[in-house]
Backbone as JSON, one array per atom type, in Angstrom:
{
  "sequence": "XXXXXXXXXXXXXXXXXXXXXXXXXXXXXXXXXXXXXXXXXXXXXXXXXXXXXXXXXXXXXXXXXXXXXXXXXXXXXXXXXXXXXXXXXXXXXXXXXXXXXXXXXXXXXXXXXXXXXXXXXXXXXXXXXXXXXXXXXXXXXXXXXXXXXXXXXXXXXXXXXXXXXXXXXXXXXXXXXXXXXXXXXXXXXXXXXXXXXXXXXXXXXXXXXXXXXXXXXXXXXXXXXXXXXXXXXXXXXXXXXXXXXXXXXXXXXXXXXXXXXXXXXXXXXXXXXXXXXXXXX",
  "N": [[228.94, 145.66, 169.81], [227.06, 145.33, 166.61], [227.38, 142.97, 164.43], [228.75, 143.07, 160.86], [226.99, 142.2, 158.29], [228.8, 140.7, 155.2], [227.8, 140.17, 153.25], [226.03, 141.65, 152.46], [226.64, 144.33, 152.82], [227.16, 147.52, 151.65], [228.2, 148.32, 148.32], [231.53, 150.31, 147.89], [232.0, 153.11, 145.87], [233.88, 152.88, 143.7], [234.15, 150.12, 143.23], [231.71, 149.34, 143.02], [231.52, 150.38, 140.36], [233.11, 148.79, 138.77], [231.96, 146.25, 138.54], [229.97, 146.45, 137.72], [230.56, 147.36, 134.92], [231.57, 144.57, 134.52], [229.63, 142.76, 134.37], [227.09, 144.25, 133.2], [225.4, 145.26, 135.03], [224.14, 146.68, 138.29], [225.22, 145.57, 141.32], [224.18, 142.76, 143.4], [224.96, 142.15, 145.86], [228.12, 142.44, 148.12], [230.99, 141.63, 147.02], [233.89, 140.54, 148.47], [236.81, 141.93, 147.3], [240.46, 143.04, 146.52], [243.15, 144.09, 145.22], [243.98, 142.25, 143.65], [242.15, 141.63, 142.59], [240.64, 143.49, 141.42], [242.03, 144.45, 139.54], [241.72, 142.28, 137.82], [239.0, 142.2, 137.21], [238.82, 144.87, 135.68], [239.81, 144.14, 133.22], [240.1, 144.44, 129.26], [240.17, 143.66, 126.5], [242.78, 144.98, 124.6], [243.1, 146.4, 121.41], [244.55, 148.48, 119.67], [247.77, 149.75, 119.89], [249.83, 152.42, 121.96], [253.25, 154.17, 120.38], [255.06, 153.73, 121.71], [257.73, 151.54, 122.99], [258.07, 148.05, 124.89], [259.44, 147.46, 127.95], [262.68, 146.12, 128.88], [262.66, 145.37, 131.5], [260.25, 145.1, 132.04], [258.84, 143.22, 130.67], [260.8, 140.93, 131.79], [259.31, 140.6, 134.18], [256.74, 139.9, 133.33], [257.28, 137.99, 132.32], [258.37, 136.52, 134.56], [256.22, 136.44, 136.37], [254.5, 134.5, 134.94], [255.67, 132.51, 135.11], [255.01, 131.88, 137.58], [252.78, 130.48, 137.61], [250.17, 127.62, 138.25], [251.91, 124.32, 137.7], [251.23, 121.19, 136.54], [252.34, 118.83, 137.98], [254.61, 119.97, 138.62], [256.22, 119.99, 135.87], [256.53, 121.85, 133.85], [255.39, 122.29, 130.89], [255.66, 124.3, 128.76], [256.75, 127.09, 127.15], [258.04, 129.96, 125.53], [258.25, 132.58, 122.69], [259.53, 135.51, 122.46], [258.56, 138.32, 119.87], [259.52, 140.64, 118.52], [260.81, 141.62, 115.67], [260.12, 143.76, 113.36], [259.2, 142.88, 111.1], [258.94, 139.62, 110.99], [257.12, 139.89, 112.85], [255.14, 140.91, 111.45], [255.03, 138.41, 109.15], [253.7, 136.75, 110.9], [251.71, 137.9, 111.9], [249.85, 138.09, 108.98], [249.56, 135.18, 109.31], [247.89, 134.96, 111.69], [245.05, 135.34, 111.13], [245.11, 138.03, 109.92], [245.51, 140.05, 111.74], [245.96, 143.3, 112.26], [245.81, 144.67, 114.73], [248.23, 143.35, 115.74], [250.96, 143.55, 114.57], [251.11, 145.92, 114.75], [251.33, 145.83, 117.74], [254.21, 146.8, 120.18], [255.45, 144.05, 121.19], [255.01, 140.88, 120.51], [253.8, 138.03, 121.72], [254.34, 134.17, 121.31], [252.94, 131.67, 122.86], [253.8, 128.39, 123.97], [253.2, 124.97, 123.8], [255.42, 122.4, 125.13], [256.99, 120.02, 124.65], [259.52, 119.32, 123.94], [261.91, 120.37, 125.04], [261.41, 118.26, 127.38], [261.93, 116.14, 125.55], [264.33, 115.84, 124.87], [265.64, 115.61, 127.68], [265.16, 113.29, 127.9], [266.32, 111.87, 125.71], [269.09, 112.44, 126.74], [269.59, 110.95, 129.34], [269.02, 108.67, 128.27], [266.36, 107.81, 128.14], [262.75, 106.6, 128.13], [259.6, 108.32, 126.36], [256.8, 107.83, 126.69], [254.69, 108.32, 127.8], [254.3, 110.88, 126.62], [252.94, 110.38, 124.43], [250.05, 110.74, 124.33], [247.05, 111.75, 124.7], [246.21, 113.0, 126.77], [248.66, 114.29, 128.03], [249.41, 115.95, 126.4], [246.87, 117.47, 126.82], [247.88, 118.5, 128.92], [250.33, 120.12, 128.56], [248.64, 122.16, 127.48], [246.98, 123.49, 129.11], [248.92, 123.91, 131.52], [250.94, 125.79, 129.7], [248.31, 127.72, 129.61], [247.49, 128.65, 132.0], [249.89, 130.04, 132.71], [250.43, 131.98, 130.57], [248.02, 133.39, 131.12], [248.32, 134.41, 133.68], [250.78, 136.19, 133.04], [249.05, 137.79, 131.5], [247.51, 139.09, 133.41], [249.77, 140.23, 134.77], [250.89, 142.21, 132.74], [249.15, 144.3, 132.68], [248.8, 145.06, 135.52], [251.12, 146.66, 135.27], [249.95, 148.69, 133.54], [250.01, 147.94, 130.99], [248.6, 146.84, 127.99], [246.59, 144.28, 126.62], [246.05, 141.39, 124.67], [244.68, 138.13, 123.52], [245.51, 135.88, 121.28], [243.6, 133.62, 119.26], [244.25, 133.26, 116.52], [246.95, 132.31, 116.32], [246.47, 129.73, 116.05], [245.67, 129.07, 113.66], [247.23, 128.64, 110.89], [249.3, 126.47, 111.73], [251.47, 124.65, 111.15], [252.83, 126.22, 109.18], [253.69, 128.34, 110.86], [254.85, 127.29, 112.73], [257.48, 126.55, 111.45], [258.4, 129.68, 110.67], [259.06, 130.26, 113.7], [260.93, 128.46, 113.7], [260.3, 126.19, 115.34], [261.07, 122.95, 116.99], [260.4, 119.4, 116.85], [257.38, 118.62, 118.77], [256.22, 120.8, 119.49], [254.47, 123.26, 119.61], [252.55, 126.3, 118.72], [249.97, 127.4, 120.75], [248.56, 129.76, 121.09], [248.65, 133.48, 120.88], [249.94, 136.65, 121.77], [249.5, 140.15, 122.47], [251.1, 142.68, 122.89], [251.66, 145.62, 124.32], [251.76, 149.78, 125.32], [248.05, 150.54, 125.72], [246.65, 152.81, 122.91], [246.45, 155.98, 123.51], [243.71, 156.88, 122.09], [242.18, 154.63, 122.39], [239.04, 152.96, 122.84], [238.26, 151.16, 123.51], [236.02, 149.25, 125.42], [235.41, 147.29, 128.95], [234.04, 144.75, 128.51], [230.98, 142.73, 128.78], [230.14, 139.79, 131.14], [228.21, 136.64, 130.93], [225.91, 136.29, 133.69], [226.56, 135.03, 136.84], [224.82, 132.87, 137.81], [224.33, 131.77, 135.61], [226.73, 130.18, 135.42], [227.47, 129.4, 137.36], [227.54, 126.47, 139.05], [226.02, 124.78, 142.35], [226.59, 122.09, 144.4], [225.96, 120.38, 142.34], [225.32, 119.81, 138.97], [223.42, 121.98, 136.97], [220.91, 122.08, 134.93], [218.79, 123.38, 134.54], [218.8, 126.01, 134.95], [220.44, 127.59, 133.35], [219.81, 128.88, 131.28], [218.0, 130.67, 131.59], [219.41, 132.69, 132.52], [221.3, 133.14, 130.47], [219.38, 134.38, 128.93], [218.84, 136.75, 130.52], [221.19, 137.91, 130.34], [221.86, 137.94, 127.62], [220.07, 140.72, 126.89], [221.8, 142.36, 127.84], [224.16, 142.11, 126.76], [223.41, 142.73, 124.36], [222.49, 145.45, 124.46], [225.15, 146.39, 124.94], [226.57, 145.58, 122.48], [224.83, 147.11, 120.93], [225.71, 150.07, 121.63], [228.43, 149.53, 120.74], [228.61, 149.65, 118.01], [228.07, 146.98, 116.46], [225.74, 144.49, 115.2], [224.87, 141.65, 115.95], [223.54, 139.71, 118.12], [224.49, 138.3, 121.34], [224.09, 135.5, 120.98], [223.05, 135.33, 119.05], [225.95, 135.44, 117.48], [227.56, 133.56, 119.29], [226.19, 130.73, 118.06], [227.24, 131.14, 115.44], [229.58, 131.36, 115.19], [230.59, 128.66, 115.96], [228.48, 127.03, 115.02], [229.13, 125.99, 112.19], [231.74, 124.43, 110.77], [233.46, 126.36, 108.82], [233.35, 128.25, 110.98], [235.68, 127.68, 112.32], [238.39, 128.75, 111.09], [240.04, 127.18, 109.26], [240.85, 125.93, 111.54], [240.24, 123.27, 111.86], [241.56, 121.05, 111.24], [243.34, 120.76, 113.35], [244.06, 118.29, 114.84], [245.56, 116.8, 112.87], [247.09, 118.6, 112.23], [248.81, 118.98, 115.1], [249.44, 116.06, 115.07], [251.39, 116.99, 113.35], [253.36, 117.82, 113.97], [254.33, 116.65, 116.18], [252.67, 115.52, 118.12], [251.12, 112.67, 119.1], [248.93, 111.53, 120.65], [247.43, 109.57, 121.39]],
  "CA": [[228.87, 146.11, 168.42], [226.34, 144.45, 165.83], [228.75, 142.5, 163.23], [228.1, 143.57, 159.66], [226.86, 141.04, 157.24], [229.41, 141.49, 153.96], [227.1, 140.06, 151.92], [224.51, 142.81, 152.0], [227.03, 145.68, 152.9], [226.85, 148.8, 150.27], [229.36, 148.62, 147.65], [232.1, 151.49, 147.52], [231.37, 153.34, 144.52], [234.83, 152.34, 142.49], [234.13, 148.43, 143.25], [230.56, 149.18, 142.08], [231.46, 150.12, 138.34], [233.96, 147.83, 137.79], [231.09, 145.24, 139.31], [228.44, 146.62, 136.7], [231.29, 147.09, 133.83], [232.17, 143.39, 133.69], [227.9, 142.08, 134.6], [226.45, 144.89, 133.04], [224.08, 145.54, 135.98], [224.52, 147.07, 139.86], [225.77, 144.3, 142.13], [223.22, 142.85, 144.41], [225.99, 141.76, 147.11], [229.48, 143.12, 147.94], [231.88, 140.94, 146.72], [235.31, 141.06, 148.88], [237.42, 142.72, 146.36], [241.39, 142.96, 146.66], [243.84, 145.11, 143.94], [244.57, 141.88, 142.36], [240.9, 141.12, 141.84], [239.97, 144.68, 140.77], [242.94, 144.53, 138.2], [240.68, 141.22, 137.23], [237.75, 142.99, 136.84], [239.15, 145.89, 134.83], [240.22, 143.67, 132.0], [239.68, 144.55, 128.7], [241.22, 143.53, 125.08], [243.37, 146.01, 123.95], [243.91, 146.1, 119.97], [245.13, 149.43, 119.37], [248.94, 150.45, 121.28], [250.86, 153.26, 121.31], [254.56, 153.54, 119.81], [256.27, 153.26, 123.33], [257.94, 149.65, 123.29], [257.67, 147.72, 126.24], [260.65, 147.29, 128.49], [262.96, 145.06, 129.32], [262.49, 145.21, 132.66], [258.58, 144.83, 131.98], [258.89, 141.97, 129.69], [261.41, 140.43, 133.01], [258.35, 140.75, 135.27], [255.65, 139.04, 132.87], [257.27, 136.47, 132.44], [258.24, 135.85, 136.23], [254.8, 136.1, 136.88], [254.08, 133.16, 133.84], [256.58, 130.9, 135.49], [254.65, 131.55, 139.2], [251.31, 130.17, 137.67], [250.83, 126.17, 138.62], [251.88, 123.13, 136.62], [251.25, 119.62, 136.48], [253.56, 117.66, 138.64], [256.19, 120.52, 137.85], [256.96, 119.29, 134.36], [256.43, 123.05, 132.71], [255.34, 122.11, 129.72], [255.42, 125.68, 127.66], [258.0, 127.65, 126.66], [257.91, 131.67, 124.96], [258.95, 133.04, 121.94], [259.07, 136.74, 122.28], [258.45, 138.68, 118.76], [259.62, 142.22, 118.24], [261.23, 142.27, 114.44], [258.49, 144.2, 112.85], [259.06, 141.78, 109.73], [258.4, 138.66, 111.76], [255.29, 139.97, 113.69], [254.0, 140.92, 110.09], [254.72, 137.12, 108.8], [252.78, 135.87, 112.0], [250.16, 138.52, 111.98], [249.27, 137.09, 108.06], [249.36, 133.51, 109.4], [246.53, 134.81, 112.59], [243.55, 135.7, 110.52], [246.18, 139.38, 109.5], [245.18, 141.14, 112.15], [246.45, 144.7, 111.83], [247.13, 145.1, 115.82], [249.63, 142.29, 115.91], [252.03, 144.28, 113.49], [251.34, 147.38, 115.69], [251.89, 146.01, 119.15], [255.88, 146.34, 120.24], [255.76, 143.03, 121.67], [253.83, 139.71, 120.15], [254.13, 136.42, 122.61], [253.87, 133.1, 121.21], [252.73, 130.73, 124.23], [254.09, 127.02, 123.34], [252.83, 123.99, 123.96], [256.55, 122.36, 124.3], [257.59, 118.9, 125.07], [260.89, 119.0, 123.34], [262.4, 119.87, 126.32], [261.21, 116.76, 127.78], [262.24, 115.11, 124.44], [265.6, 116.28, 125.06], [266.38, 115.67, 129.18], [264.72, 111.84, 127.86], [267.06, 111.5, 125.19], [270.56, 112.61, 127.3], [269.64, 109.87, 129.86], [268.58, 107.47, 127.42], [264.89, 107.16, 128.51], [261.49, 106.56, 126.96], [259.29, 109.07, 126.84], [255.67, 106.9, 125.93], [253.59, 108.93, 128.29], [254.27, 111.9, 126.33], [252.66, 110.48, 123.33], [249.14, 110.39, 124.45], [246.65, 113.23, 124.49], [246.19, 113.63, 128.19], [249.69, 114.56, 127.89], [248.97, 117.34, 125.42], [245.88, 118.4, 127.39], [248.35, 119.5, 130.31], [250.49, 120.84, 128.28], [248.22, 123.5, 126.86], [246.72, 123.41, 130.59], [249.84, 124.89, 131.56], [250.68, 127.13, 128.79], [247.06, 128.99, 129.36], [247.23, 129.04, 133.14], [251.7, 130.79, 132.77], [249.55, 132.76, 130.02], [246.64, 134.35, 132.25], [249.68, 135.33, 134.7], [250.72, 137.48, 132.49], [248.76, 138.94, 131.0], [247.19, 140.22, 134.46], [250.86, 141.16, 135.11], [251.11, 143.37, 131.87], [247.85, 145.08, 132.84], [248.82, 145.41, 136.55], [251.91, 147.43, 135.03], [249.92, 149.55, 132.35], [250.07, 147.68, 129.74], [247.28, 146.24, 127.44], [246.91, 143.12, 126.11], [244.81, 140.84, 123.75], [245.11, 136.69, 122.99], [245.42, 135.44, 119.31], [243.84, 132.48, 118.65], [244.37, 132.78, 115.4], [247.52, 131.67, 116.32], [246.43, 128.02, 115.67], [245.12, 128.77, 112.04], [248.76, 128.06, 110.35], [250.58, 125.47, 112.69], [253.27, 124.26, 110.56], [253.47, 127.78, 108.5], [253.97, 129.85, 111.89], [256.44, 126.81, 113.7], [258.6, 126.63, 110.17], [258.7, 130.94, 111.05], [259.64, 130.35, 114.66], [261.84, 127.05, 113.49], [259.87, 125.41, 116.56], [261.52, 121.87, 117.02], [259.24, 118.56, 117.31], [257.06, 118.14, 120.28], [256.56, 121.86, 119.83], [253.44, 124.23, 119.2], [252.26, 127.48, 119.18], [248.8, 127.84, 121.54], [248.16, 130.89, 121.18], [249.39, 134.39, 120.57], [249.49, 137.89, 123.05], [249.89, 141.07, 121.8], [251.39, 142.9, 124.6], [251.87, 146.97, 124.41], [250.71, 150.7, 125.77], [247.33, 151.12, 125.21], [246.57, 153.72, 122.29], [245.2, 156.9, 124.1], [242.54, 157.39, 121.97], [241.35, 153.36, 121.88], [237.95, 153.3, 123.22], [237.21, 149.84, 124.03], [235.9, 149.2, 127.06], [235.33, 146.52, 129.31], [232.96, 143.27, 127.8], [230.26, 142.46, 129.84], [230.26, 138.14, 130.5], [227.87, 136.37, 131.41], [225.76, 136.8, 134.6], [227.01, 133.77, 137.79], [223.66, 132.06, 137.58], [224.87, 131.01, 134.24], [228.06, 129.26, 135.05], [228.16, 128.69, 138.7], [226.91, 125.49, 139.76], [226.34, 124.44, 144.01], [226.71, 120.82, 144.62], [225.51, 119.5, 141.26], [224.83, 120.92, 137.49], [222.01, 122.56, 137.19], [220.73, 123.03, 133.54], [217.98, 124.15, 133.98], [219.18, 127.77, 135.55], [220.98, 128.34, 132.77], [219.2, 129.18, 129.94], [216.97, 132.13, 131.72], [220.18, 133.83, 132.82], [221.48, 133.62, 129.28], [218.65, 135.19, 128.46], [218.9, 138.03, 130.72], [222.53, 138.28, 129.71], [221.19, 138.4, 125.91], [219.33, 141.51, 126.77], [222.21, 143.39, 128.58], [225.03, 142.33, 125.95], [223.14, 143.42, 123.34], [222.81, 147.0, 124.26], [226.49, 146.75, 124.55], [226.69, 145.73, 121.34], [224.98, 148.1, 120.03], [226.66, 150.48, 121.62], [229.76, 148.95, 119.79], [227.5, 149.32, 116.77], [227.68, 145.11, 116.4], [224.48, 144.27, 114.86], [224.78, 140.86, 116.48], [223.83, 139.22, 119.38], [225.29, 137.05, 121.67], [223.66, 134.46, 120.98], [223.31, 134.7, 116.96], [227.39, 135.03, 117.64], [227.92, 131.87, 119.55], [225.96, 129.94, 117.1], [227.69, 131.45, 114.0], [230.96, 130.72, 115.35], [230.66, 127.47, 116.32], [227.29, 126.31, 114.15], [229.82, 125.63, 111.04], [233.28, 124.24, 110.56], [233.58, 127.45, 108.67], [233.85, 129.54, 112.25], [236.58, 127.51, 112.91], [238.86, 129.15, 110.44], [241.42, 126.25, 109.21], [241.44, 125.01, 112.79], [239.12, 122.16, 112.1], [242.44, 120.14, 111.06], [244.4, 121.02, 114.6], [244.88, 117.17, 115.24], [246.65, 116.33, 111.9], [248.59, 119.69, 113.01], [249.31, 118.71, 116.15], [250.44, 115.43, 115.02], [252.34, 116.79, 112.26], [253.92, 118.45, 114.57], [254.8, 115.11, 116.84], [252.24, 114.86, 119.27], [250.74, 111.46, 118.52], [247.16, 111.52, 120.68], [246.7, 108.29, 121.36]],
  "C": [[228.24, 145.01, 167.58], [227.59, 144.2, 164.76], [227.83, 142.91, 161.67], [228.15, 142.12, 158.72], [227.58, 141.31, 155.85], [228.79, 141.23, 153.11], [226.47, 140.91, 151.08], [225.32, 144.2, 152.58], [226.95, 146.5, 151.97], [228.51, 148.32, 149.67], [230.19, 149.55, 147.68], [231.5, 151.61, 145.96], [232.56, 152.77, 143.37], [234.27, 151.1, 142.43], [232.8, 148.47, 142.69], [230.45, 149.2, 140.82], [232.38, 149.56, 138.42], [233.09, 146.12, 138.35], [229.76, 145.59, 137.94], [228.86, 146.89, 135.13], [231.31, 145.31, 133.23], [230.67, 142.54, 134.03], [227.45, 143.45, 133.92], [225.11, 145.16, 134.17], [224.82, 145.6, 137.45], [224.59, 145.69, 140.22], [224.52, 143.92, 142.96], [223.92, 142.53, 145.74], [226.99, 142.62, 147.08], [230.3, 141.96, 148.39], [232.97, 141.25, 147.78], [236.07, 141.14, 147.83], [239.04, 142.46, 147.12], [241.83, 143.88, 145.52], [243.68, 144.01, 143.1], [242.84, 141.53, 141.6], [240.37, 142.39, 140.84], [240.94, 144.76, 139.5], [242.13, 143.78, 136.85], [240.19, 141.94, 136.4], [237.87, 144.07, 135.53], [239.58, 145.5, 133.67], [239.57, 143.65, 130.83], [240.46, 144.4, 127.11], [241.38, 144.89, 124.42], [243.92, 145.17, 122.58], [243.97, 147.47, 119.49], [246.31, 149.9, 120.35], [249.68, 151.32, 120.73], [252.09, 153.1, 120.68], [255.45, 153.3, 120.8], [256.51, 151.66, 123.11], [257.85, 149.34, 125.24], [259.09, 147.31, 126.81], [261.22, 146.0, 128.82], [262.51, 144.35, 130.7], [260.99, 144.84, 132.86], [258.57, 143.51, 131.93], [259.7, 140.89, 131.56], [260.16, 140.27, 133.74], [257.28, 140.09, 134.89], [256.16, 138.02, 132.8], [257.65, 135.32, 133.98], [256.87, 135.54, 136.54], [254.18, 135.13, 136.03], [254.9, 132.67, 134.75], [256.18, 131.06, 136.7], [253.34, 130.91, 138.84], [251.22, 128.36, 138.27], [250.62, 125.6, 137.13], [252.07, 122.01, 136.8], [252.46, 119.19, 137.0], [255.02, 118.75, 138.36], [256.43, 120.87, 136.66], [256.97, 120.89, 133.27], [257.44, 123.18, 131.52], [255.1, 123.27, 128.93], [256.72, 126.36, 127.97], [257.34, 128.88, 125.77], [258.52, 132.17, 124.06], [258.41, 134.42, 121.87], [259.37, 137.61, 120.76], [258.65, 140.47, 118.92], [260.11, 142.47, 117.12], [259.77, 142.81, 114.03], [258.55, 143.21, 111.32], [258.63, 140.15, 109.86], [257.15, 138.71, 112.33], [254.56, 139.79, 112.15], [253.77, 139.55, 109.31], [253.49, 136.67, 109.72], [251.4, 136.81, 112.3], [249.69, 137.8, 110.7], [248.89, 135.89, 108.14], [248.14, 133.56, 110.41], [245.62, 135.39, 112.27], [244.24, 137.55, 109.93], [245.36, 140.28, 110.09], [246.11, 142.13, 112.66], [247.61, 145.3, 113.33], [248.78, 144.11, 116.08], [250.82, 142.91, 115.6], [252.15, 146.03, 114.64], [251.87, 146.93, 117.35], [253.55, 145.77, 119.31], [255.9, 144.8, 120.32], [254.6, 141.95, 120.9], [254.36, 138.22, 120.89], [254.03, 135.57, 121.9], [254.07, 132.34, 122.13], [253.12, 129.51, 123.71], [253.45, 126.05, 124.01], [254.65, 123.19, 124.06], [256.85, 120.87, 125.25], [259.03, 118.86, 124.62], [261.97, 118.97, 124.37], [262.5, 118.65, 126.97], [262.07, 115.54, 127.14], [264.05, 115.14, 124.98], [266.46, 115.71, 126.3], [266.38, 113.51, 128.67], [265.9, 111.38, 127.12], [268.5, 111.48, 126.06], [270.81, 111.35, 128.24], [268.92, 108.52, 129.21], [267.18, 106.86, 128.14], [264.06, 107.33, 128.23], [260.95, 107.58, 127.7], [257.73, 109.07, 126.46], [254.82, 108.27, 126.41], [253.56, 110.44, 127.46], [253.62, 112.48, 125.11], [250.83, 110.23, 123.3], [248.38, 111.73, 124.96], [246.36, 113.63, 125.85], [247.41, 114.39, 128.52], [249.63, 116.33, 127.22], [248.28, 118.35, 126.42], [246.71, 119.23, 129.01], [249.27, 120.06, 129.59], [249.68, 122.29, 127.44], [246.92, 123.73, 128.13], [248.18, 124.8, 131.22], [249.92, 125.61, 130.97], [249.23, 128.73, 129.21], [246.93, 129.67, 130.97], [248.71, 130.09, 133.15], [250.6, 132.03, 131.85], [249.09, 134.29, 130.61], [247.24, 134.76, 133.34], [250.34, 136.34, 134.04], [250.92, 138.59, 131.79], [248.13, 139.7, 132.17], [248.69, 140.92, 135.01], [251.08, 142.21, 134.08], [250.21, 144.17, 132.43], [248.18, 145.57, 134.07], [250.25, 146.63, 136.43], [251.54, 148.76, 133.84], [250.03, 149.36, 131.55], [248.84, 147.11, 128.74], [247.22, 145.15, 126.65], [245.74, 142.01, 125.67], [245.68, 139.44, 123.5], [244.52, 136.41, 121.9], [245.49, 134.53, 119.35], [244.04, 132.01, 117.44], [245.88, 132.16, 114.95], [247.54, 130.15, 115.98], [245.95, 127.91, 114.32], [246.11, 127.81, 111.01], [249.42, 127.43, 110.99], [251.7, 125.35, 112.3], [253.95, 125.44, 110.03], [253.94, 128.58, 109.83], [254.84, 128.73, 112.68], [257.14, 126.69, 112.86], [259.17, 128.53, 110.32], [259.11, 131.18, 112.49], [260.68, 129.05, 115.16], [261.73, 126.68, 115.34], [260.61, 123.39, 116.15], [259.97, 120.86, 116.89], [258.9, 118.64, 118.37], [257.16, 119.5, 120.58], [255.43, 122.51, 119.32], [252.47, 125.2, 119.72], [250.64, 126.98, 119.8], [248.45, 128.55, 121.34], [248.99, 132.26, 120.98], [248.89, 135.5, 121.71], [250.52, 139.14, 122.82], [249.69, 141.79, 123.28], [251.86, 144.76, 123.96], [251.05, 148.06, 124.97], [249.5, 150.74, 124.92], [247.18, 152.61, 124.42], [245.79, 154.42, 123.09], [243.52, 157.34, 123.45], [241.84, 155.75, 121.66], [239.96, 153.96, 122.64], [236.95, 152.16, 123.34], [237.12, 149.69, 125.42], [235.55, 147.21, 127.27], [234.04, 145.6, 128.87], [232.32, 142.47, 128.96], [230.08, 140.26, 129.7], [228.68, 137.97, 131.33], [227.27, 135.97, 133.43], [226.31, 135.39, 136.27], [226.48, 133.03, 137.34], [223.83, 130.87, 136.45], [226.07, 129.85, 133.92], [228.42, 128.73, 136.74], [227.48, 127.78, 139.08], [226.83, 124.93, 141.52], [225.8, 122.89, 144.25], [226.5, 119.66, 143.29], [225.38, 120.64, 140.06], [223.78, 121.05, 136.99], [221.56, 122.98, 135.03], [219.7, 123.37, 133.52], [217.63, 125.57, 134.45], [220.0, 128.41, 134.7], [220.75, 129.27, 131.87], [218.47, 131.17, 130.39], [218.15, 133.06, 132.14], [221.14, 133.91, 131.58], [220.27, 134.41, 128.53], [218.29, 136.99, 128.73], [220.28, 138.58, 130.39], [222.6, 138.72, 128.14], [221.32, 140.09, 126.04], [220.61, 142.93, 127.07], [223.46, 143.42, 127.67], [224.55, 143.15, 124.49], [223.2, 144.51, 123.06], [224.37, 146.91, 124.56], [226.96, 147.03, 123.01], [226.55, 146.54, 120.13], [225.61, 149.18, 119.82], [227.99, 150.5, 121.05], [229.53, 149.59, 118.48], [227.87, 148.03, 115.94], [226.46, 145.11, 116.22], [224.05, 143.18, 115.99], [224.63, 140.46, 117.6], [224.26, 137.92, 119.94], [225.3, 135.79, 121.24], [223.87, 133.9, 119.33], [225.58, 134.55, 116.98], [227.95, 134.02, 117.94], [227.45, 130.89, 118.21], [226.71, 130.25, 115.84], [228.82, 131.13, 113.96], [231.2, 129.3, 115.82], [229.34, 126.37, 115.59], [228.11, 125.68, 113.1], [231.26, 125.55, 111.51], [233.97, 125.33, 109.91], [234.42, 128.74, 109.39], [235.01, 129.04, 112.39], [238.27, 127.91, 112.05], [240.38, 128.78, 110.09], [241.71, 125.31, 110.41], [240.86, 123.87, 112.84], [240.26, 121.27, 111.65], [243.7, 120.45, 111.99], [244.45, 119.33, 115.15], [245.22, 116.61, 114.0], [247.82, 117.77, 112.5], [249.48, 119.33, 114.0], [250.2, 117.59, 115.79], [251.69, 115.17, 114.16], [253.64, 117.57, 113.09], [254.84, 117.9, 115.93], [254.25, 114.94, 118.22], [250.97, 113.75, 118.67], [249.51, 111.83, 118.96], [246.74, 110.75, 120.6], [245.95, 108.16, 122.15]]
}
């Protein structure tokens, strides 16, 4: 029997559109695929959810699957404040740019950044806790946090649920940890609006950038990047329009990141941070 090359085998037809959903364009290989990868694949920000809340038993299962992601030496650094008063979400939706689904989804996550813990086990046995005051320190805690995170939210999704991350969680630091009376050595990351997708939403899956663009083989290549952002231009755009988004990718990146402007209040996230008691030395 001749062995089959998987590279160049035919796609099934499911693994093909959810292969030309998230690249906008037919595959030229066949990927090995799995459920949990195709769950991957199928990901798409939900900001419209129905009125079904989300269960306990749900909620139990995302966050098992956050505390299986990895972390630095152990030390898991993040911690979860789950949000369901509808008078609380609506404070913390006003504080993340007041967006509308926040207030609608049952459930709103805040992901922490959280040393206090730490602060805490340091203090009972009376021991310093220097290394904790230096920004490599930080950078694994919100390392962790994003990797517990991206667990799940592919676990909400792998249960039917839909789910979108709020960075506008970092706009208000002190205003949104004074509303979740976060201790020192404590701050929100991010936000994750967790509920059933609305039946009649109608967003679909967001095409990224094509490999070429981001995968490098033995070294970094810049000068392969540019022409496959260019064919990526061409193929987000008709998304976009589709959307009816005037904008393209490209005028988007630059607009959000050309001015301190895009960054909407966050351009003072290390006085936040250290008002908040991570030093950053």
């Amino acid at each position: 029997m001749t062995a089959v090359d998987e590279s160049t085998a035919p796609v099934n037809a499911g693994d093909a559109a959810l292969l030309v959903q998230r690249y906008g364009a037919e595959p030229e290989s066949a990927p090995e695929l799995s459920d949990v990868i195709r769950h991957q694949l199928a990901h798409r920000s939900v900001r419209a959810f129905g009125p079904e809340p989300v269960s306990d038993a749900a909620l139990d299962a995302i966050v098992a699957a956050a505390q299986s992601a990895p972390t630095s030496s152990n030390l898991q650094t993040w911690s979860l404040v789950v949000v369901r008063d509808p008078e609380l979400k609506s404070r913390l939706a006003s504080l993340s740019g007041d967006q509308e689904f926040i207030r609608q989804a049952p459930v709103f996550l805040v992901w922490l950044v959280d040393f206090a813990r730490l602060a805490q086990l340091a203090d009972r046995h009376d021991h310093a806790l220097d290394g904790a005051d230096y920004t490599e320190s930080a950078i694994v805690g919100f390392v962790d946090v994003s990797l517990a995170a991206q667990n799940a939210s592919l676990a909400a999704e792998s249960l039917g649920l839909g789910t979108v991350f709020v960075g506008g969680a970092r706009n208000h630091p002190e205003e949104l940890a004074a509303e979740l009376h976060l201790p020192d050595r404590v701050v929100a990351a991010f936000g994750l609006a967790v509920g059933h997708p609305d039946e009649a939403d109608t967003a679909r899956v967001k095409p990224r950038l094509p490999q070429p663009a981001v995968v490098h083989h033995e070294r970094y290549r810049e000068d392969t990047q540019l022409p496959a952002v260019d064919d990526y231009e061409k193929t987000i755009r008709a998304f976009y329009e589709d959307e009816g988004l005037a904008h393209s990718w490209i005028e988007r990146v630059l607009a959000r990141i050309g001015t301190v402007r895009g960054l909407n209040g966050r351009e003072r996230n290390r006085e936040a941070l250290r008002n908040r008691g991570f030093e950053l030395r």
